[in-house]
matplotlib code that plots the C-alpha trace (Angstrom):
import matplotlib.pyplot as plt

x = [162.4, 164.6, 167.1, 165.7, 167.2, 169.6, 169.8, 167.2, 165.7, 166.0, 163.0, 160.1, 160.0, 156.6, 155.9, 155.6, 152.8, 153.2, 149.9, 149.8, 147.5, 143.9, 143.8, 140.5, 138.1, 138.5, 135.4, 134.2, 133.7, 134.2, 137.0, 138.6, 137.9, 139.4, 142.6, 143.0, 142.7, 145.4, 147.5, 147.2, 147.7, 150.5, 152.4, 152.1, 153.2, 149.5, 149.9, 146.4, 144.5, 146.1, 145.5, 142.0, 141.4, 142.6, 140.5, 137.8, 139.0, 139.1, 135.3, 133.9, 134.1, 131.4, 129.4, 130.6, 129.4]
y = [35.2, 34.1, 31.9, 27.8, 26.9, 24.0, 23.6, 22.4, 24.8, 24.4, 23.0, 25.0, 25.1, 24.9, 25.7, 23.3, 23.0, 23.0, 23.9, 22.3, 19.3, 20.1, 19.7, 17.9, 19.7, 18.7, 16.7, 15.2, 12.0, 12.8, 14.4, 12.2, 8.9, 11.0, 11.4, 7.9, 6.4, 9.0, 8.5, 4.5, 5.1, 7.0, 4.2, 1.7, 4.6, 4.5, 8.0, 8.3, 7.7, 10.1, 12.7, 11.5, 12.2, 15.1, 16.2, 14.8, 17.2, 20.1, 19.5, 18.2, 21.6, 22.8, 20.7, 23.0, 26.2]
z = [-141.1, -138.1, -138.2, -136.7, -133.7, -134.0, -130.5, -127.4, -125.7, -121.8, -120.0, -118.6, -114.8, -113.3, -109.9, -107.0, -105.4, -101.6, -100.1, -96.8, -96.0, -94.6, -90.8, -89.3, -87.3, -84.1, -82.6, -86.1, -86.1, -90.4, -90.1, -87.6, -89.8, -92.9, -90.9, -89.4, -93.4, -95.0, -91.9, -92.2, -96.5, -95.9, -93.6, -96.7, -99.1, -101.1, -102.4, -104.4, -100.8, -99.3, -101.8, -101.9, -98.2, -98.7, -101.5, -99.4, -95.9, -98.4, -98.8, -95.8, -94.0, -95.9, -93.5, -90.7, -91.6]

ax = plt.figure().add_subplot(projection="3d")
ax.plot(x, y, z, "-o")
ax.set_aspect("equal")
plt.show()
């Protein structure tokens, strides 16, 4: 049986995520309307829209195909 540590352990690292932010597809009226609202949440720091349209820009080139 080993001895228990009387000590804390140091944190786990996880990695950062740095995928870059979908681009719009130029001449989409979608995409372009996507881009205008994360670029107007962004100016007021509203994090959670910005994620969202990208989410949303992730998806909506499935229409494209």
């Amino acid at each position: 049986m080993s001895e228990p540590l009387r000590y804390s352990t140091p944190p786990v690292e996880l990695p950062l995520g740095m995928e870059r932010e979908p681009v719009p597809v130029e001449g989409c009226a979608g995409c372009a309307e996507l881009a205008t609202v994360r670029g107007r949440a962004r100016a007021v720091g509203d994090m959670t829209t910005v994620s969202d349209c990208n989410v949303y820009l992730r998806r909506h080139p499935e229409g494209h195909r």
